[in-house]
C-alpha positions in Angstrom: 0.0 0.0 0.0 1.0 3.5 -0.8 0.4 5.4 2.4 1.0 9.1 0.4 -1.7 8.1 -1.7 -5.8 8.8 -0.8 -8.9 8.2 -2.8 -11.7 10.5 -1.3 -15.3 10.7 -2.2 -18.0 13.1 -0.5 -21.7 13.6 -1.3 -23.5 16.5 -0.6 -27.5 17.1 -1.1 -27.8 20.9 -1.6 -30.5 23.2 -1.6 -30.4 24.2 -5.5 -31.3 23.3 -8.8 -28.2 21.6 -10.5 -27.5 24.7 -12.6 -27.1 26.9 -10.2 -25.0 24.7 -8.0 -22.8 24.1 -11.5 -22.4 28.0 -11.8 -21.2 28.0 -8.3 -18.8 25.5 -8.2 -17.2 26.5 -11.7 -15.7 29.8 -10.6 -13.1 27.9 -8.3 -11.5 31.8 -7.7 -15.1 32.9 -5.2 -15.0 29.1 -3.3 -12.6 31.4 -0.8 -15.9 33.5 0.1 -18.2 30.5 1.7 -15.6 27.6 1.8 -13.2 29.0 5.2 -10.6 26.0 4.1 -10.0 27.2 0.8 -7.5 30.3 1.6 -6.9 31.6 -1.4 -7.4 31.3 -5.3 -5.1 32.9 -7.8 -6.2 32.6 -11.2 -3.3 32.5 -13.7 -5.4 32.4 -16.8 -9.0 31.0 -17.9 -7.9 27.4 -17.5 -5.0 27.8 -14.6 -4.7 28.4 -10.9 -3.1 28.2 -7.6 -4.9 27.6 -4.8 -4.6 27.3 -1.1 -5.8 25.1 1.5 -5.7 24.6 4.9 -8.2 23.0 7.4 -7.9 21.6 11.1 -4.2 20.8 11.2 -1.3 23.5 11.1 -0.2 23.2 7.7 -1.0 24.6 4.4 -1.7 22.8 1.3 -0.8 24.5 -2.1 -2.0 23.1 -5.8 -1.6 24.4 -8.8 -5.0 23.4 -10.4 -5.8 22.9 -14.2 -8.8 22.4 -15.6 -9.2 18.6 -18.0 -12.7 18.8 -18.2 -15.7 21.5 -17.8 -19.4 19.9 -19.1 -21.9 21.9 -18.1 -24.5 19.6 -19.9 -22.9 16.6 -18.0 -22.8 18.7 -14.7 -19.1 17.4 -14.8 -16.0 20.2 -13.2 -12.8 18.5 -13.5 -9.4 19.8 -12.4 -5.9 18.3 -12.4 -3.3 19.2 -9.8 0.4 19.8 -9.3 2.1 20.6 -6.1 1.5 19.6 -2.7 -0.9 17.3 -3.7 -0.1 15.4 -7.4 -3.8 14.2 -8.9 -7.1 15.0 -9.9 -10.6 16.1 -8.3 -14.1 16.1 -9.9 -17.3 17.5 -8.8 -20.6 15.9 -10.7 -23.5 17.5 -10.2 -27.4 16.0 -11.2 -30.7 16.1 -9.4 -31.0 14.8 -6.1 -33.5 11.7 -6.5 -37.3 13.3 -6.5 -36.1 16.2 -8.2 -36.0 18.1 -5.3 -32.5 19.9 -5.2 -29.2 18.5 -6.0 -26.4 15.5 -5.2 -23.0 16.7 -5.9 -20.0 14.5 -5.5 -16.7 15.5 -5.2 -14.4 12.8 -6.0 -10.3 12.9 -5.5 -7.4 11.0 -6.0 -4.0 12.1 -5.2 -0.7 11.4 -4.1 0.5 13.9 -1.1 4.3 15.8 -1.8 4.0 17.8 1.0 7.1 16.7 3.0 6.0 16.4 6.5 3.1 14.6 5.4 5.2 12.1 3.7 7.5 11.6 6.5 4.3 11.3 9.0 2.3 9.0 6.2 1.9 6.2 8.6 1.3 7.4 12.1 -0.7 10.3 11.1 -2.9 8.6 8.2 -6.2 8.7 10.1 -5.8 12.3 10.9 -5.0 13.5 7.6 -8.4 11.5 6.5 -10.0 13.3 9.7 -8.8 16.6 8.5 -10.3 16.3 5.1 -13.5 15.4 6.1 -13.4 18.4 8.7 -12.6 20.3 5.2 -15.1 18.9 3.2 -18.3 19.2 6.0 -16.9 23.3 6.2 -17.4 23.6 2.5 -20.6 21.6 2.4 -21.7 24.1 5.0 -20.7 27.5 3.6 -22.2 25.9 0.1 -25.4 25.1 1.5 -25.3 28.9 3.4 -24.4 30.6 -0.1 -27.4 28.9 -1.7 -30.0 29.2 0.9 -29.7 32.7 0.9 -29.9 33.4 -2.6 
């Protein structure tokens, strides 16, 4: 087993037609404004950008992020990352089952460069998993926030 490597998958239910949770989660640069773990977002270009992470743990995470795949009619967002994190992460977005809102999944696979978290794969896999979820329950959160009020 690779013990730098994680496969994660989250499922959020969101309060929104899948359109306008697509139009949300396509302009990765304004996740900083209801997602508190996302840092920062610096777009280099249409298709390009760096972005900054950092949840529970005292550590940041930085990616350079680029986008492979953007289907709107699919409700598919797909990035590929360099940096701290070597991978990919997809969000899919359709109707939540009765048609009442939506089911987004974000699903990632990567291989962590960050340093210390290499040298502390082993001992400290759990709470690297922990601290993900603790990331991913914020941005479910702010999301949910950002489209209730609308």
């Amino acid at each position: 087993m690779d013990w730098c490597h994680y496969r994660f998958r989250s499922v959020w239910n969101l309060p929104a037609q899948p359109h306008r949770v697509y139009a949300v989660l396509e302009r990765a640069e304004e996740y900083p404004r209801w997602w508190p773990q996302v840092r920062e977002v610096t777009p280099l270009g249409s298709r390009l950008g760096v972005a900054r992470f950092r949840s529970l743990l005292p550590y940041d995470l930085v990616v350079t992020a680029h986008e492979r795949r953007r289907d709107p009619a699919a409700g598919v967002l797909e990035v590929g990352m360099t940096g701290d994190l070597e991978g990919w992460a997809r969000w899919t977005v359709a109707s939540a089952p009765g048609g009442s809102g939506t089911r987004a999944w974000y699903d990632q696979e990567v291989e962590v460069r960050k340093p210390v978290m290499r040298r502390l794969a082993v001992p400290a896999r759990g709470l690297f998993r922990a601290n993900h979820a603790l990331m991913m329950r914020g941005g479910r959160r702010g999301l949910t926030a950002l489209l209730s009020s609308v």
